[in-house]
ZAMARGU-4260 file (C-alpha; in steps of 0.2 Angstrom, whole numbers, plus 5000, padded with zeros to 4 digits):
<rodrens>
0) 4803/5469/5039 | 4810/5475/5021 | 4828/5485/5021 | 4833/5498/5013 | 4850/5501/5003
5) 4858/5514/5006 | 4873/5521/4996 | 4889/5524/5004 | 4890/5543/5009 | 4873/5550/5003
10) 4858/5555/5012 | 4841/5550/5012 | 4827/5563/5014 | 4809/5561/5020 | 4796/5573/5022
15) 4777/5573/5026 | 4775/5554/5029 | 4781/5541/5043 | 4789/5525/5037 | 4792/5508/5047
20) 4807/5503/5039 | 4822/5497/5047 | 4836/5506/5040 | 4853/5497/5037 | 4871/5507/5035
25) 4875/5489/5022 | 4872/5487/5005 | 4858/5473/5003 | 4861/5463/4989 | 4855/5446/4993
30) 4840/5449/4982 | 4851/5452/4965 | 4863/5443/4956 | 4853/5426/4956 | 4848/5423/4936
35) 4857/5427/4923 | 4849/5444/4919 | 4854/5450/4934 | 4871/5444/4931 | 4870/5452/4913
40) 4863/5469/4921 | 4877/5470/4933 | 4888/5467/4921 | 4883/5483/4910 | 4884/5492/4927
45) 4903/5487/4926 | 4907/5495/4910 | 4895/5512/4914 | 4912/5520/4924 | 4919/5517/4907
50) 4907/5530/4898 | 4909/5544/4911 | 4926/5544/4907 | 4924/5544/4887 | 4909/5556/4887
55) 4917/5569/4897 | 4929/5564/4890 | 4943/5564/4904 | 4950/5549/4897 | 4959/5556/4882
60) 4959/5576/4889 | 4969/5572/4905 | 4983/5566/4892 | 4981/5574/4877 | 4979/5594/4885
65) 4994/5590/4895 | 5006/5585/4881 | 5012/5590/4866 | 5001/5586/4853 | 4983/5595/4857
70) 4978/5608/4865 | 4962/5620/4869 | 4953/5634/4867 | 4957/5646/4880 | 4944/5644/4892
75) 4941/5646/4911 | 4945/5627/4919 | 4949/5619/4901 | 4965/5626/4900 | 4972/5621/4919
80) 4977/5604/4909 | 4991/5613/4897 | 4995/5628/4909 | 5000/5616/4924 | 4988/5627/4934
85) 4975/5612/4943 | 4976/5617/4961 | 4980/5599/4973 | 4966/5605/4986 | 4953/5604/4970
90) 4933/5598/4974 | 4920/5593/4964 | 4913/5607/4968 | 4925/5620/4962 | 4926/5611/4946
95) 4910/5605/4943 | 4910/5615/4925 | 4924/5604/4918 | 4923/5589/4932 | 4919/5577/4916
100) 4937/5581/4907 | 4947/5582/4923 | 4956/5571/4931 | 4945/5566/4948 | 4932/5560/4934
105) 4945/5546/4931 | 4946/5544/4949 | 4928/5543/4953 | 4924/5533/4939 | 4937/5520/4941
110) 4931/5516/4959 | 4914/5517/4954 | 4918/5504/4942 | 4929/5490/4953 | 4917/5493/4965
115) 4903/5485/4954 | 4915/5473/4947 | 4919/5468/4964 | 4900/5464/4966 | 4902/5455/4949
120) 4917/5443/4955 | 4910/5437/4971 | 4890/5435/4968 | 4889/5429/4950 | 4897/5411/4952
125) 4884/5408/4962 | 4870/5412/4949 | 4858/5400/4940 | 4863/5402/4924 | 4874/5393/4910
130) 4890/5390/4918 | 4900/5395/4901 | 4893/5412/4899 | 4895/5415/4918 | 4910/5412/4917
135) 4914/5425/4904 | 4903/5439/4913 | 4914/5436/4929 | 4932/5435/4915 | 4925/5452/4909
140) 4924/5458/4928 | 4940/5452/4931 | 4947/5462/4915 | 4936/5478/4918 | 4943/5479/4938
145) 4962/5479/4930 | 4957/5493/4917 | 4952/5501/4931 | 4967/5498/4942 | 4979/5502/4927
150) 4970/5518/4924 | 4973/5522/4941 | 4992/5519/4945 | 4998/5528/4925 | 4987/5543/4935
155) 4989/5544/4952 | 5004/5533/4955 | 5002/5523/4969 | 4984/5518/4973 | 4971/5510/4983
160) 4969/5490/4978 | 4951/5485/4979 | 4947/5468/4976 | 4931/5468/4990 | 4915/5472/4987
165) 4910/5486/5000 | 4897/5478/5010 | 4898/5494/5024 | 4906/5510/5025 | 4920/5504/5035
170) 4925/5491/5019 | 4924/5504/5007 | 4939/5512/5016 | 4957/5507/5011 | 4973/5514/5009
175) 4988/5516/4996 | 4996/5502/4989 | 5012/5499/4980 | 5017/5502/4962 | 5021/5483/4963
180) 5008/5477/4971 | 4995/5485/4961 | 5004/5478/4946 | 5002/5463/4954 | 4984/5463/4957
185) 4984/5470/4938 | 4993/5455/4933 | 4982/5444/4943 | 4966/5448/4937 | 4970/5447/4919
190) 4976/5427/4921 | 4957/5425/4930 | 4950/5433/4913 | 4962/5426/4902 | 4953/5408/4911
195) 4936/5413/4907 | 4933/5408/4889 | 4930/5424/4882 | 4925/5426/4864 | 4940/5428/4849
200) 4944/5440/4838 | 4935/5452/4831 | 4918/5446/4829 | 4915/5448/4849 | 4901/5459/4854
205) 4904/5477/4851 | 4912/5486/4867 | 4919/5472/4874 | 4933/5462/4877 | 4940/5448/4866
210) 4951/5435/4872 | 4964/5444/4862 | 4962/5460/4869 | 4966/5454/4889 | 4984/5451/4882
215) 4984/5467/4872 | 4981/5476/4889 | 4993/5463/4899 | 5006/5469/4886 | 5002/5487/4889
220) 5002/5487/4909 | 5017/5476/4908 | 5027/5489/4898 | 5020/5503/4912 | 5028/5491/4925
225) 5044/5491/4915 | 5041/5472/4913 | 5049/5470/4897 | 5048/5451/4895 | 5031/5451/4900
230) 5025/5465/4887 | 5035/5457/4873 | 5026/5440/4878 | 5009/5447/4879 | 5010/5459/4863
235) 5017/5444/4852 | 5003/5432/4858 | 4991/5447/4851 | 5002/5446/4835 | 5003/5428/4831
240) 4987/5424/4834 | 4982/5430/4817 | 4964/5439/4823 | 4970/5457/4820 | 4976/5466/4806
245) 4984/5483/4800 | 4970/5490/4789 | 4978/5494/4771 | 4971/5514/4776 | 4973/5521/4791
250) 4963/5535/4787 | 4949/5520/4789 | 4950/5517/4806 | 4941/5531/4810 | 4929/5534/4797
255) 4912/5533/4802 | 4905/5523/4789 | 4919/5510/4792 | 4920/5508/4810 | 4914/5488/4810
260) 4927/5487/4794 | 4940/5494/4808 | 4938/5482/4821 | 4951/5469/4813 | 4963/5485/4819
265) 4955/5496/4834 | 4954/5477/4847 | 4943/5488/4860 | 4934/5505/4860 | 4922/5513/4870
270) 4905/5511/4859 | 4896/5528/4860 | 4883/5520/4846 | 4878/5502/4845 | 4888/5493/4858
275) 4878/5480/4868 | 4876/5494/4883 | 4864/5509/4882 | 4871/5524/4869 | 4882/5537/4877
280) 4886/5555/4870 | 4904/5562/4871 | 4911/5578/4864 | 4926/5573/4854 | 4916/5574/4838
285) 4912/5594/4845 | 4928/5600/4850 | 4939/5594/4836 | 4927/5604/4822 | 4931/5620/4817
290) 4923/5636/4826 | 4907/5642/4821 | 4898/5623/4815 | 4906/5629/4799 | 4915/5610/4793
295) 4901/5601/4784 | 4914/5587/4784 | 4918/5585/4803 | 4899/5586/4813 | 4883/5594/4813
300) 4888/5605/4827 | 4905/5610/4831 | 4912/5620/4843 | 4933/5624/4839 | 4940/5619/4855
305) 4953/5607/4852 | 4966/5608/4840 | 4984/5599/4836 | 5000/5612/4839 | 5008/5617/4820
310) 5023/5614/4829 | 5019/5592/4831 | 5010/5596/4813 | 5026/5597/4805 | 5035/5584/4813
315) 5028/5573/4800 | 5036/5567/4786 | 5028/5574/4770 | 5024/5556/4765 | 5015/5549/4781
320) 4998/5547/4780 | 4993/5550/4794 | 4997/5568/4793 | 4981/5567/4783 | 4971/5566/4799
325) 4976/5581/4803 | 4973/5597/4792 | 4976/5616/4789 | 4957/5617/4780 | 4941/5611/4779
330) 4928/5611/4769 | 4914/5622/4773 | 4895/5621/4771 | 4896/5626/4754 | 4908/5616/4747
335) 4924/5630/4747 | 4940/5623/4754 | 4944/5636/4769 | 4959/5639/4776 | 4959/5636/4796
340) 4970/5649/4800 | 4957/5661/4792 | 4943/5661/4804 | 4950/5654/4820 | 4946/5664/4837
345) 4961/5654/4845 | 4977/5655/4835 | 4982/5654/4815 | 4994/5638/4822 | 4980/5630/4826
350) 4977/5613/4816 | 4963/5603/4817 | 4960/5584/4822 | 4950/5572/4809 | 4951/5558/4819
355) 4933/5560/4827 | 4924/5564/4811 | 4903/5559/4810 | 4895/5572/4801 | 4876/5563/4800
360) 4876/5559/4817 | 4860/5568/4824 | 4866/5564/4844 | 4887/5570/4839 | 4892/5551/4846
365) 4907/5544/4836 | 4903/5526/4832 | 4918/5523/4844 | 4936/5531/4854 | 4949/5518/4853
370) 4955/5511/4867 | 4968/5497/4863 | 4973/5496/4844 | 4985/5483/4836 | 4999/5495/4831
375) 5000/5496/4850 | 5005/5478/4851 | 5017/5482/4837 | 5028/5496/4845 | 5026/5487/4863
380) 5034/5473/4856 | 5048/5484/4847 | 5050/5494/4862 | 5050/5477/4872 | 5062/5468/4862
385) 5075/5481/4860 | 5075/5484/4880 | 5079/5467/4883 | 5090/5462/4867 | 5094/5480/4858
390) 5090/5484/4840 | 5088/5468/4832 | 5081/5462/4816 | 5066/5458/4826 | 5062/5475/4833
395) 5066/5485/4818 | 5051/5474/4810 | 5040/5477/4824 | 5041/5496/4821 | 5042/5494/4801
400) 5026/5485/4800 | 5018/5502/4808 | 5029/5514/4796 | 5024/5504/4781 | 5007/5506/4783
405) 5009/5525/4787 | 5018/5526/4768 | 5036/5528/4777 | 5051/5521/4773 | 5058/5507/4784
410) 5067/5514/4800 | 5088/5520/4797 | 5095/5503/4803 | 5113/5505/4814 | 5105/5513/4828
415) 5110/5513/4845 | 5098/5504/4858 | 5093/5524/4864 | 5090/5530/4847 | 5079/5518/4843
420) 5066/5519/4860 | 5067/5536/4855 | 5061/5532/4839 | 5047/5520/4845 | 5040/5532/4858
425) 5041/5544/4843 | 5032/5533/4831 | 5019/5532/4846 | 5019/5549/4845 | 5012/5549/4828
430) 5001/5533/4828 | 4991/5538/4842 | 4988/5557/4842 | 4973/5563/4851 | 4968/5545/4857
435) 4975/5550/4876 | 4990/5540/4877 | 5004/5552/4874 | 5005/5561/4890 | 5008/5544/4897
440) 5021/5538/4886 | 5031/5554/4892 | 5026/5552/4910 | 5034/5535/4908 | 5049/5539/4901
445) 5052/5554/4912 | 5052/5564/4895 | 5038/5577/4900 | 5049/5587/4908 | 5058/5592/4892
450) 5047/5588/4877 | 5032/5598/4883 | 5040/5615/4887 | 5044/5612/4867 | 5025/5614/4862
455) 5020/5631/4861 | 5010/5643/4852 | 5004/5661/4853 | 4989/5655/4865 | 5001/5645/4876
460) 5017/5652/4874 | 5025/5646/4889 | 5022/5631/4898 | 5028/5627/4915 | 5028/5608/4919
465) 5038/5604/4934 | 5042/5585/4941 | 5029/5583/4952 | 5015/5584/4937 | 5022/5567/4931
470) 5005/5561/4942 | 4990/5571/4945 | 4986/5574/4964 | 4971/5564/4974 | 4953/5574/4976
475) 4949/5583/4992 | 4934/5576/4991 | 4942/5558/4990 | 4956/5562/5004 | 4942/5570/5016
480) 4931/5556/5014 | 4943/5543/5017 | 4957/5544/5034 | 4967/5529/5027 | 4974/5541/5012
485) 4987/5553/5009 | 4990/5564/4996 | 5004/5560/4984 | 5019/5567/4990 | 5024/5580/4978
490) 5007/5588/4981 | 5006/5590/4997
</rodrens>
């Protein structure tokens, strides 16, 4: 008699017809991940999570609306992110008009995803297929469930570890582990991917990971984990190994028309155009244009909902160009260079982001939305080194190689071990703009508490951030449909 899968909490519906079927409360896969297409399809199915976050895109929002670099237009649900506001009994329901850039998208998309790597790690070794490319779809797995994982914990703090596939409902029930222990599940899993014989450098498949990248995310979770020999380890492996560069521009990491150029720099990105999974919109492209579709130069359609506060605007240096990225014009349809702050419904502070520019795109998808970029590696390992050894000679090139190529000058040398972290999470700060990732250096650091009170306009002119927002709170949904987990405590 055939069976039937039925998903975990949903609910099948029949009408006007009779059916002898034997219905099972398992998942059924005994039919699948035999051949390699299957494994090769189930593999895409691991990295589709990956796109509901970027799309939405709650993978850079969640940080970059709660810091103090961006922010957005003043609309009902967008703004909860900068005013503090997101209620800790929130549904899906109550915010499905901005589910995709909130912060339950992370955590339903992450699950979503180590669930089907799960799947991945324990049915594709047995697959008829050639046994070096299985290997490398079950090292991508491996990789994918601790992206997952590390998504999860720089979130939500402690987590539930899943490392088995659900096979019942009662499986797909699991409770809250440890910082340390997720760390260590996260740590785990890269050493199995690092095994796998994935490709080098920057010639590997578009959208996924290189053999270089699994220590460029080691390094980065290891310096979430406060693992300072381990992040410096992992970030110089990236470095020596002489597959990445610092383009000469950094102005051409994000130009359209040079995104294959740019993957000697940007190691991994979500591929909205071209990668080797099916194409995937995203609005980043949208938001950061100017009101009105007016910017000829930014995307055919544009919207004015996201913009850089004047304030982290001028804490550039004149000379760094990277503050070209960021601008107080545009240039509009007919070719006149407009003043922002002329036509702006949200602020005259308001400064707009030239990261995510495409103007011939027809489908408004950036070629891609960096995820893990070599300068990374560079200010983990200067961060790393002077933790552990204080502000050597070593450290200070680390954050000089970054500084060079923005056009600085090399970093004031006689600096105490404090003053220079501060200046590496400062250099962060400017490297990484609008790419998600600041929120969580200040999270980190416990910084958030007094650098983001600091970025204010005339839209947002106070901002009330208290010490439980260093990590968002778990779903209703989440906590209702699962007994064995418990808010986080300064939520509840």
């Amino acid at each position: 008699m055939k069976k039937i899968v039925i998903p975990i909490l949903s609910t099948l519906c029949l009408t006007a017809c009779e059916l002898n079927e034997t219905v099972y409360s398992s998942i059924y896969t005994e039919a699948f991940y035999k051949t390699a297409s299957d494994a090769e399809k189930g593999l895409i199915a691991v990295y589709d999570p990956l796109a509901d976050m970027c799309a939405g895109p709650a993978m850079t929002l969640a940080s970059d609306f709660s810091a103090d670099q961006c922010y957005p237009r003043a609309v009902v649900g967008r703004n909860t992110l900068t005013l503090f506001t997101y209620d800790p009994n929130y549904t899906t329901q109550r915010t499905a008009g901005r589910l995709n850039e909130a912060p339950q998208q992370i955590w339903a998309s992450c699950y979503d995803g180590i669930e089907k790597a799960n799947w991945i790690i324990e049915r594709v070794p047995s697959a008829n297929m050639d046994a070096t490319r299985r290997s490398q779809i079950v090292g991508e797995a491996y990789f994918m469930r601790a992206f997952y994982h590390w998504t999860l914990a720089k979130n939500f703090g402690d987590i539930p570890v899943k490392t088995k596939a659900s096979v019942s409902q009662a499986e797909a029930i699991v409770g809250k582990s440890a910082k340390a222990d997720v760390y260590k599940q996260i740590y785990a899993d890269l050493e199995q991917a690092a095994a796998a014989g994935l490709v080098s450098g920057p010639t590997v498949e578009k959208g996924r990971p290189s053999k270089e990248t699994i220590s460029a995310l080691y390094a980065k979770a290891a310096l979430y984990n406060e693992d300072w020999a381990k992040a410096l380890q992992k970030a110089q492996e990236v470095i020596n190994s002489g597959k990445y560069s610092l383009m000469t521009d950094v102005r051409d990491v994000y130009r359209y028309d040079r995104e294959d150029a740019a993957r000697v720099e940007n190691m991994w990105a979500f591929e909205s155009e071209g990668g080797f999974s099916p194409s995937r919109g995203h609005q980043l492209t949208g938001l950061c244009g100017p009101t009105g579709n007016a910017g000829a130069e930014y995307a055919r359609t544009s919207f004015g909902s996201m913009f850089a506060y004047q304030s982290f605007f001028n804490s550039f240096d004149p000379k760094d160009k990277r503050r070209q990225l960021l601008d107080t014009t545009y240039v509009d349809r007919s070719g006149r260079v407009v003043p922002q702050r002329s036509i702006t419904p949200i602020t005259t502070q308001g400064v707009l982001i030239k990261k995510y520019q495409d103007p011939i795109s027809t489908t408004g998808n950036l070629p891609n939305i960096p995820i893990l970029r070599l300068p990374d590696m560079y200010l983990i390992a200067a961060e790393a080194e002077v933790r552990l050894n204080g502000p050597t000679a070593t450290a200070y090139s680390y954050i000089n190689a970054v500084r060079k190529r923005a056009g600085l000058d090399d970093l004031r040398t006689g600096l105490s071990k404090e003053a220079f972290i501060d200046a590496v999470i400062q250099e962060r700060s400017w490297e990484f703009f609008a790419e998600g990732d600041r929120w969580y250096d200040l999270t980190r650091t416990g910084k958030f508490l007094t650098e983001v009170p600091k970025a204010v306009n005339n839209v947002y002119p106070t901002r009330t951030v208290q010490a439980r927002n260093k990590y968002f709170p778990i779903p209703l949904d989440e906590l209702n449909a699962n007994p064995q987990l418990e808010q986080n405590p300064d939520w509840k």
